[in-house]
VEXLUMZA-924487 format. One record per residue (C-alpha): residue in one letter; x, y, z; residue number from 1. Coordinates in nm, 2 decimals. Example, Ala and Ser with C-alpha at 12.3 -4.5 7.8 and 13.67 -1.06 7.14 Angstrom:
{res->a xx->1.23 yy->-0.45 zz->0.78 n->1}
{res->s xx->1.37 yy->-0.11 zz->0.71 n->2}
//
This chain:
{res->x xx->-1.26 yy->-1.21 zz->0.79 n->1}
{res->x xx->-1.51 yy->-1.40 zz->0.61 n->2}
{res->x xx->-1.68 yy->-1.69 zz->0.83 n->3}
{res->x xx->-1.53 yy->-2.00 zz->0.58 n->4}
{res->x xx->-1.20 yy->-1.92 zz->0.63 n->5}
{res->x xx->-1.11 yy->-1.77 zz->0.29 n->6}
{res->x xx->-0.87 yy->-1.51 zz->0.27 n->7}
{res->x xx->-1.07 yy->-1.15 zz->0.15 n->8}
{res->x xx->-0.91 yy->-0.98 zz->-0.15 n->9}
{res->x xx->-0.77 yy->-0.64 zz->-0.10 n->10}
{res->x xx->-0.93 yy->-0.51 zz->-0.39 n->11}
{res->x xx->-1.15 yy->-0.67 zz->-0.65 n->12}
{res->x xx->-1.00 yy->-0.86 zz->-0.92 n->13}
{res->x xx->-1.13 yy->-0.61 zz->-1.19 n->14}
{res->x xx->-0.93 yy->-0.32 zz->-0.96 n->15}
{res->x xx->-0.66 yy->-0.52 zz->-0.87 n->16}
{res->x xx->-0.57 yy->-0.63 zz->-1.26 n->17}
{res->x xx->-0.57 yy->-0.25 zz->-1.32 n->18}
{res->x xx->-0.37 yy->-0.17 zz->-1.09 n->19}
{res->x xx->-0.11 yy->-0.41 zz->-1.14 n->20}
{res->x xx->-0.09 yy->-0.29 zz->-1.53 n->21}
{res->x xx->-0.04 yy->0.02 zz->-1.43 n->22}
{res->x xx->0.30 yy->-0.04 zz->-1.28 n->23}
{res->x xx->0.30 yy->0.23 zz->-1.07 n->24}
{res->x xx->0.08 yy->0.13 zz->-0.79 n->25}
{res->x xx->0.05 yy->-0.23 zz->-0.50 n->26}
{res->x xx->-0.15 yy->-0.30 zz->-0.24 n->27}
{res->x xx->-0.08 yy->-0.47 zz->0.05 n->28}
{res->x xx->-0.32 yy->-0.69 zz->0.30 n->29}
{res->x xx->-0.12 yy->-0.80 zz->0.62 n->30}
{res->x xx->-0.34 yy->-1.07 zz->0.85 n->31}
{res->x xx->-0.23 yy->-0.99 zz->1.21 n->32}
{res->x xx->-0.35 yy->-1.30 zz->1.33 n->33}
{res->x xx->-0.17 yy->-1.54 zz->1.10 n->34}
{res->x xx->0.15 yy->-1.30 zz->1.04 n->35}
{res->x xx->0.09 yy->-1.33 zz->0.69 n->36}
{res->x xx->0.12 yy->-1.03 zz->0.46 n->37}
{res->x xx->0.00 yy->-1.02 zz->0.12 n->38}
{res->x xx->0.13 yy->-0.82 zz->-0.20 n->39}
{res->x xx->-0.01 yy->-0.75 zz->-0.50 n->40}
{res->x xx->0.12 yy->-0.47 zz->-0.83 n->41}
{res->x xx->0.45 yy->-0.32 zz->-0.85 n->42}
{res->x xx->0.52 yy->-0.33 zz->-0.44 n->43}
{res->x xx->0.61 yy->-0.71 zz->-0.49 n->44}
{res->x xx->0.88 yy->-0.59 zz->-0.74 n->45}
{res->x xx->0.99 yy->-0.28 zz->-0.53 n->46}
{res->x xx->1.06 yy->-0.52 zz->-0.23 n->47}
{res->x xx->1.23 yy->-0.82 zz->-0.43 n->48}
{res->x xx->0.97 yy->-1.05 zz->-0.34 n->49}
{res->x xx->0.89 yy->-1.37 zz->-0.59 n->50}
{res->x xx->0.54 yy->-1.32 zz->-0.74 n->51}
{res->x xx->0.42 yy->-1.65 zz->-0.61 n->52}
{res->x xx->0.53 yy->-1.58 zz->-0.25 n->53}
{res->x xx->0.36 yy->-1.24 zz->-0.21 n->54}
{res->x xx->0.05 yy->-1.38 zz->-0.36 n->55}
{res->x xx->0.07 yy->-1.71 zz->-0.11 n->56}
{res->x xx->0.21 yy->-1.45 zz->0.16 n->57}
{res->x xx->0.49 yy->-1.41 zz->0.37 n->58}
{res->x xx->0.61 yy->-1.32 zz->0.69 n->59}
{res->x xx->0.59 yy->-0.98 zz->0.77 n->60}
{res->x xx->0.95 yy->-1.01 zz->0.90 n->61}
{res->x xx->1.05 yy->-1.12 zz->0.51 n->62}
{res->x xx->0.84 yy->-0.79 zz->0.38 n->63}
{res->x xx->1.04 yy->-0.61 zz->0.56 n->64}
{res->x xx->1.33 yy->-0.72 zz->0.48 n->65}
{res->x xx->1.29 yy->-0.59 zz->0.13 n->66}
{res->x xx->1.33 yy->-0.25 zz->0.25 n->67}
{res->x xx->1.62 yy->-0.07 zz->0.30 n->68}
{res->x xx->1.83 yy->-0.15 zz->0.58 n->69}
{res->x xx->1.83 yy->0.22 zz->0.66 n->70}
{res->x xx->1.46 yy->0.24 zz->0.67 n->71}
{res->x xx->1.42 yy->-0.09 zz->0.79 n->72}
{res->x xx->1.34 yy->-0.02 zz->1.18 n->73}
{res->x xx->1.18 yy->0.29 zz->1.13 n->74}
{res->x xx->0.90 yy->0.16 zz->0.93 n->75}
{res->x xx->0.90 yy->-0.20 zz->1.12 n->76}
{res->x xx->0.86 yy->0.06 zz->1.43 n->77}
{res->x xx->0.58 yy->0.21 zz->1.26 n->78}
{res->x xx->0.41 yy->-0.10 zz->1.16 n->79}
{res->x xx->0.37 yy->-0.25 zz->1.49 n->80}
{res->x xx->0.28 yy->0.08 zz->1.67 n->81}
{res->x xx->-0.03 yy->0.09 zz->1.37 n->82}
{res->x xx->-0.07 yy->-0.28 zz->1.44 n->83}
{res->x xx->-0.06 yy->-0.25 zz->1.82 n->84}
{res->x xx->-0.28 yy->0.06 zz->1.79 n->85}
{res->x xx->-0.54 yy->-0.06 zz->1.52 n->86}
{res->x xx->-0.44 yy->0.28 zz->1.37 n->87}
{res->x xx->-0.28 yy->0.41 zz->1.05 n->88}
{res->x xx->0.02 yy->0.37 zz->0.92 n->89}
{res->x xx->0.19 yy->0.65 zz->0.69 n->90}
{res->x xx->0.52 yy->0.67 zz->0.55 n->91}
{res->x xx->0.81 yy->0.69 zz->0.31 n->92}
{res->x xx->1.06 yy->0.49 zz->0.23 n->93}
{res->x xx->1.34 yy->0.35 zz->0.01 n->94}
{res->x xx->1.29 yy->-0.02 zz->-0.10 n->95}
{res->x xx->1.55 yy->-0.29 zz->-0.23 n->96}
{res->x xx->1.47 yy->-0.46 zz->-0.59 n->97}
{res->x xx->1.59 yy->-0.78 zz->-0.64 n->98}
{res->x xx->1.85 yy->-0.63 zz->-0.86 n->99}
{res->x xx->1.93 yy->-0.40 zz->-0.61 n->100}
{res->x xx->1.79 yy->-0.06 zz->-0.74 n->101}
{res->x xx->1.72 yy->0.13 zz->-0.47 n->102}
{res->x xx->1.32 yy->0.32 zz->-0.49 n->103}
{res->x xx->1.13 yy->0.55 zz->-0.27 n->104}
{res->x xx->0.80 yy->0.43 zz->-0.18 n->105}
{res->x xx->0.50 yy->0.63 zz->0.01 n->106}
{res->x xx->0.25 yy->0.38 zz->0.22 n->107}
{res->x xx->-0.06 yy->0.43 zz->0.38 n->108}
{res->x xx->-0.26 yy->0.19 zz->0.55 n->109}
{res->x xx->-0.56 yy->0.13 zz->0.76 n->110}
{res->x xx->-0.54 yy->-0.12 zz->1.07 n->111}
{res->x xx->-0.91 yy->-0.37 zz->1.07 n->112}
{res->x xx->-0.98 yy->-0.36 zz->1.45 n->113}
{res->x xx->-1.25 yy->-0.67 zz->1.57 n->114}
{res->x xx->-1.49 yy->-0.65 zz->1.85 n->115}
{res->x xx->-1.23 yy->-0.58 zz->2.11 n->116}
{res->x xx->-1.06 yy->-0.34 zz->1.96 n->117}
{res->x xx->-0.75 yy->-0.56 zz->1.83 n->118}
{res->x xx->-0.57 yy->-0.53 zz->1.51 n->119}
{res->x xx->-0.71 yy->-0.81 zz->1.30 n->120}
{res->x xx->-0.59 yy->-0.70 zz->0.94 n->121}
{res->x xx->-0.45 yy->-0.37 zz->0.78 n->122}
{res->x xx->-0.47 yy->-0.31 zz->0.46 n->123}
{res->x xx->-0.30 yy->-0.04 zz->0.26 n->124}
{res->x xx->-0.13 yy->0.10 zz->-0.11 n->125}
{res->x xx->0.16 yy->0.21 zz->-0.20 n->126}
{res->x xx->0.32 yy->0.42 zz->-0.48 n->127}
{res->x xx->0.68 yy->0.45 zz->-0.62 n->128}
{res->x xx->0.77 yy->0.79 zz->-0.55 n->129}
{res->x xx->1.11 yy->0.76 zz->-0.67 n->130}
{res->x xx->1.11 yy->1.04 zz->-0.99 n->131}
{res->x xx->0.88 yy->1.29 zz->-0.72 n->132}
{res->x xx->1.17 yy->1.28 zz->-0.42 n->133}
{res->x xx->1.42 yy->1.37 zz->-0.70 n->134}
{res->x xx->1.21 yy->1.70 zz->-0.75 n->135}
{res->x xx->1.03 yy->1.77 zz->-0.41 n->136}
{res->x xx->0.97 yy->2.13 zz->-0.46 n->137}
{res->x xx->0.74 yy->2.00 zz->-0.80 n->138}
{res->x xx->0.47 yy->1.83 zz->-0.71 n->139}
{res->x xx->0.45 yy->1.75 zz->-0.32 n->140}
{res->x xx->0.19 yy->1.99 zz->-0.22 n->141}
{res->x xx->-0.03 yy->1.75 zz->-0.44 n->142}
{res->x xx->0.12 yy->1.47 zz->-0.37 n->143}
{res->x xx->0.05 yy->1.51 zz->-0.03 n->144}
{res->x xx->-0.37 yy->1.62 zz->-0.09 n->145}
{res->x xx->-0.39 yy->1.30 zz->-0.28 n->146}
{res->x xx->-0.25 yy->1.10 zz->0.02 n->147}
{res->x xx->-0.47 yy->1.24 zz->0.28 n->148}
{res->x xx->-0.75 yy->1.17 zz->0.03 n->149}
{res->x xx->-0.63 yy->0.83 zz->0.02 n->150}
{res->x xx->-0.61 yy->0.81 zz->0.40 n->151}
{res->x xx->-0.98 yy->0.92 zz->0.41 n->152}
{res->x xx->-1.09 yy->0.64 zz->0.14 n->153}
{res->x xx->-0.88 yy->0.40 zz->0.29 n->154}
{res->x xx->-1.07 yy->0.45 zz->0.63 n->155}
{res->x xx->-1.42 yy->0.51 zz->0.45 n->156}
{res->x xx->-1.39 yy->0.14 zz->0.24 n->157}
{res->x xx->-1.32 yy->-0.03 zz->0.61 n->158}
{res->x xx->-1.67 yy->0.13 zz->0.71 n->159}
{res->x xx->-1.79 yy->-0.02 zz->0.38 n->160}
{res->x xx->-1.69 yy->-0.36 zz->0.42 n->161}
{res->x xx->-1.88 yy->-0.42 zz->0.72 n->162}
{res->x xx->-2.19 yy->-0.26 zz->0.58 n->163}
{res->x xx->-2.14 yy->-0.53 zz->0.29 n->164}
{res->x xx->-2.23 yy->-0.25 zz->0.03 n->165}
{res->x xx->-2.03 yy->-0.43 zz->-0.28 n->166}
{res->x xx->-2.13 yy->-0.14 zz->-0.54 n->167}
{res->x xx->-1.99 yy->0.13 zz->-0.30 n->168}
{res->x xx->-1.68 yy->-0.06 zz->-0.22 n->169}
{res->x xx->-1.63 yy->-0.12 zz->-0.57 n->170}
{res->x xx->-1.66 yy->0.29 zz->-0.66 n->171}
{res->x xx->-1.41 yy->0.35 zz->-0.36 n->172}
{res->x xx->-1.17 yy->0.12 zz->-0.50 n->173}
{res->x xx->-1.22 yy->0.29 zz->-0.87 n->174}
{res->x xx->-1.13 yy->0.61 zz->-0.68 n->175}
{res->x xx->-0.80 yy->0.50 zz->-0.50 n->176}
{res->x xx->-0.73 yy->0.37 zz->-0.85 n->177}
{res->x xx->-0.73 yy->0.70 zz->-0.97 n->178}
{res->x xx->-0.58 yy->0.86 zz->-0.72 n->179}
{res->x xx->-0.31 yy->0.64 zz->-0.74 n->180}
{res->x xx->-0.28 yy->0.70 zz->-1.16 n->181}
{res->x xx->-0.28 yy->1.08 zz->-1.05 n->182}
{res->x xx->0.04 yy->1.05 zz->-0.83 n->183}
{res->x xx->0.18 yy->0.85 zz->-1.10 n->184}
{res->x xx->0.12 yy->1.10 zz->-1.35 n->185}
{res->x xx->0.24 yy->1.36 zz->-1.12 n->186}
{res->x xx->0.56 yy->1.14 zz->-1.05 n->187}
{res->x xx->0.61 yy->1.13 zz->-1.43 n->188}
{res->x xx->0.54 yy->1.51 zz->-1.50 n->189}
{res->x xx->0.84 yy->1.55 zz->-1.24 n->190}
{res->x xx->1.06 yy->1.34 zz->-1.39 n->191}
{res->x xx->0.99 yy->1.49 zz->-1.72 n->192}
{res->x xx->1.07 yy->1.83 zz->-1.58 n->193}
{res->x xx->1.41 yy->1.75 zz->-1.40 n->194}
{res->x xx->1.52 yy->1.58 zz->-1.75 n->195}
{res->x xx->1.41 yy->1.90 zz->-1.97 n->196}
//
């Protein structure tokens, strides 16, 4: 955490207005310390979460209740063990819109561990993977290299940040931007394919 108190962004603005446009992709930033978890993109919409809140943040208790009440202690387990564990977190789930659509969601995360070794911040992205669980046998051999790639970038930008290396940060995050329009457009190829 930066020494005057302000919050550090995710991404950089640049990144995160692309990846908000693309509608496909969110990131998330939780601060362990403060219990405050912050959303950007189309994550705040998947979990029914008012624009202004997940930009202000929440709770992590009201995150998670934006996910399915099926899913709901399985990925809260998961969250704490990667909290508790200044691990990673990985998994799939289904998510509750504010209308109530129901969509499948894959998150990855990295847990930000301070001198001690405690959990101080975990930061992470998601994708809608709604269209690609409707067709697994399509795409989820790539689906799954991109996530491991994303694991690996995930983990390289932490190593980043504390080398202060703003030019290489930025080219990470252009990557995981990528990476996240590929499983979008591998989402959408799916989708295309189950209709045709």
């Amino acid at each position: 955490m930066p020494s005057d108190g302000k919050r550090e962004r995710a991404a950089s603005p640049e990144i995160q207005s692309a990846m908000d446009a693309s509608g496909f992709i969110g990131t998330w930033e939780n601060d362990l310390r403060a219990d405050r978890v912050y959303l950007s993109g189309s994550l705040i919409n998947l979990v029914g979460i008012a624009p202004e809140r997940a930009a202000s943040g929440m709770p992590l208790a009201t995150f998670l209740s934006g996910i399915h009440p099926d899913d709901r202690d399985r990925v809260a387990e998961l969250v704490h063990e990667a909290h508790g564990t200044a691990g990673r977190f990985a998994a799939q789930f289904r998510t509750l819109r504010a209308d109530g659509a129901v969509h499948w969601v894959s998150a990855r995360g990295q847990v930000e561990a301070d001198a001690q070794g405690r959990g101080v911040r975990c930061l992470g992205m998601a994708v809608d993977i709604t269209d690609a669980r409707a067709d697994e046998a399509g795409d989820s051999e790539r689906i799954e290299v991109i996530e491991r790639l994303v694991d690996s970038l995930i983990a390289l930008r932490k190593l980043v940040a504390h080398e202060g290396n703003e030019v290489l940060r930025t080219l990470i995050d252009m990557l995981l931007l990528e990476l996240g329009n590929e499983l979008s457009q591998s989402v959408h190829e799916a989708g295309y394919r189950q209709i045709h």
